[in-house]
C-alpha positions in Angstrom: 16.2 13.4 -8.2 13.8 11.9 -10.5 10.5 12.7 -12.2 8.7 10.4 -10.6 4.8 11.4 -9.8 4.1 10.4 -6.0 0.5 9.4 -6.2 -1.0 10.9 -2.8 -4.4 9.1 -1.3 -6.8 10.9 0.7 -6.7 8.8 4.0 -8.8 9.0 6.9 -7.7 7.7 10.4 -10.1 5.4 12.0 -7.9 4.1 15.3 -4.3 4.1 16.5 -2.7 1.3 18.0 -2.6 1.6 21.8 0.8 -1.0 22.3 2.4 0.4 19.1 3.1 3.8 18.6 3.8 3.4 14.7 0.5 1.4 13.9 -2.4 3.1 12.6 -5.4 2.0 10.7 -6.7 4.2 8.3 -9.4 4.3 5.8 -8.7 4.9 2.1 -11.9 4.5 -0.9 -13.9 2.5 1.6 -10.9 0.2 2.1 -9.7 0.0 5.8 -5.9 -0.8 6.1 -2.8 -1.4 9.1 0.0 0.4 8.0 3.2 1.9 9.8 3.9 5.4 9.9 7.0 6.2 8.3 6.7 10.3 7.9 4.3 12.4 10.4 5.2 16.0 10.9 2.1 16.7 12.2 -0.5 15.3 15.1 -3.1 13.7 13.4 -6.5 13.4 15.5 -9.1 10.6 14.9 -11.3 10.6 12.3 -9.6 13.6 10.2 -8.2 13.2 6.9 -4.8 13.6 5.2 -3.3 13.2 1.6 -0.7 10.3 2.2 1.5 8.2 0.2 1.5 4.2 1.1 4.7 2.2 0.1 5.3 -1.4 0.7 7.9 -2.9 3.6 9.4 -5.9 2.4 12.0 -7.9 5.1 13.4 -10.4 3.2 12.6 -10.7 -0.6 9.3 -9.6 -2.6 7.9 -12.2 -4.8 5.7 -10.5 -7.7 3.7 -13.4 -9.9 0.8 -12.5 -12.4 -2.5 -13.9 -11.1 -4.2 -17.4 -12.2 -5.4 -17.6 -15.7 -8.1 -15.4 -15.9 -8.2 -14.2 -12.6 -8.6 -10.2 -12.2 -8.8 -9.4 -8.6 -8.2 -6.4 -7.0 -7.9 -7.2 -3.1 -5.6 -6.6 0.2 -6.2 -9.2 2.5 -4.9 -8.5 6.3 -2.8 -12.3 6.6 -1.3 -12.7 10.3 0.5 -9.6 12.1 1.0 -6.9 9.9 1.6 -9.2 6.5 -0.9 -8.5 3.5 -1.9 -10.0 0.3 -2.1 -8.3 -2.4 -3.9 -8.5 -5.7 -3.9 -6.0 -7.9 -3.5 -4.3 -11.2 0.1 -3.4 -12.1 -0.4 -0.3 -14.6 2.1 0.3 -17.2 3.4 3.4 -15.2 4.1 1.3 -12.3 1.4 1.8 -10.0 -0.6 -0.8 -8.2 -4.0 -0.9 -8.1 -5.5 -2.9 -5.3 -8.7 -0.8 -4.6 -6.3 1.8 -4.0 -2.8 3.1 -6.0 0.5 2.3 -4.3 3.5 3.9 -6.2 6.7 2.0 -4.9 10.3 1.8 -6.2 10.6 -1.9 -5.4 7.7 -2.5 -8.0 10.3 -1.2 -10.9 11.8 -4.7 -11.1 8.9 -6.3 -12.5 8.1 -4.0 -15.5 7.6 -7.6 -17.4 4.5 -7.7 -15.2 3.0 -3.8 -16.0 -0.5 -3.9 -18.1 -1.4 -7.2 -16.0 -2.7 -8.3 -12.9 -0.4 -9.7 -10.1 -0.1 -11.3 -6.5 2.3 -10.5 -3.9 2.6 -10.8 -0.2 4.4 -7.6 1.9 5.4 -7.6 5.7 3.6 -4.3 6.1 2.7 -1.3 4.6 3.9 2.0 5.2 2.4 5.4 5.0 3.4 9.0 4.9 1.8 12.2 5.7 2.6 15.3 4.1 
């Protein structure tokens, strides 16, 4: 087991998903975001909030590329289904900054891109409670 500092949001739940039992939308510094449930040991009510962790769920392969010149955005952009955008600031710890922090493993193979700001596109993000 590793060092590694879990960097834990304070998320508050705005709806579930009535079709899918996994999808929930939550709210975290003002930015609203679908994610998947990966971890929930306990119910969580509406409008309550949690500390949580969010991690990225890539299918196939993640393409990490550092912004246009000049560009510094910081964005999540819902595409279609449960796919984002991401723009963001990759710190030179590893996390990603995209109006929120998201520490993730996966990011490790792009430590040529920490200290700059980068584009990437997920299949979904995950979250975890307690």
């Amino acid at each position: 087991m590793g060092d590694e500092l879990l960097v834990l949001l304070n998320a508050t739940i705005i709806s579930f998903d009535p079709d899918i039992e996994e999808e929930i939308i939550v709210k975290i510094n003002e930015i609203e975001a679908t994610c998947f449930i990966g971890y929930c040991p306990v119910k969580i009510p509406l409008g309550e909030s949690y500390p949580v962790e969010i991690s990225l769920f890539v299918i196939d392969s993640l393409d990490v590329k550092p912004q246009s010149a000049g560009e510094k955005i910081t964005e999540l952009v819902k595409l279609e289904n449960a796919r984002y955008s991401l723009k963001g600031f990759l710190s030179p710890d590893g996390n990603l900054n995209v109006g929120f922090d998201i520490k993730d493993e996966i990011l490790e193979d792009y430590q040529f891109l920490f200290g700059q700001y980068v584009e990437l596109e997920i299949d979904r993000l995950t979250i975890d409670f307690g």
